[in-house]
C-alpha angles and dihedrals in degrees: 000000000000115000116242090249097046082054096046090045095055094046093048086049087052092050087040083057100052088049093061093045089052081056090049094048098046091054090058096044087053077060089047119049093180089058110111101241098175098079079052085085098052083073100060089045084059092050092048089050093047088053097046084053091050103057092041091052089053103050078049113051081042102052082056093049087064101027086057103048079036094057090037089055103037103009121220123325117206087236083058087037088054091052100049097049093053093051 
């Protein structure tokens, strides 16, 4: 199984890619001005939102990496218990 940060690693990379393509295809539409250059911007808000997943999908599967091996050795705790059932 993957690790969290080699997860996290390989979604920023893909957000960090489309960056660079928004940079390649503004440049172009400088060149033409008949391009349609709004929808450009749609390609830096999914980056943002690939990043934003990312880190949320690595603080989580993280968090679950510890919490597990933590609940096997010591089991749940009613303070844990209490967590769990208000989230």
């Amino acid at each position: 199984m993957a690790s969290p940060k080699s997860i996290f690693d390989k979604t920023i990379d893909r957000a960090i890619k489309q960056i660079a393509l928004y940079r390649k295809l503004s440049d172009v539409s400088l060149k033409k001005p008949d391009m349609i250059t709004d929808d450009l911007s749609d390609l830096i808000r999914t980056a943002l939102v690939l990043g934003v997943s990312a880190l949320d999908a690595y603080f989580t599967n993280k968090f679950v990496e510890k919490l597990v091996p933590y609940l096997q050795k010591k089991g749940p705790t009613d303070g844990i218990v209490d967590i769990v059932n208000k989230a």
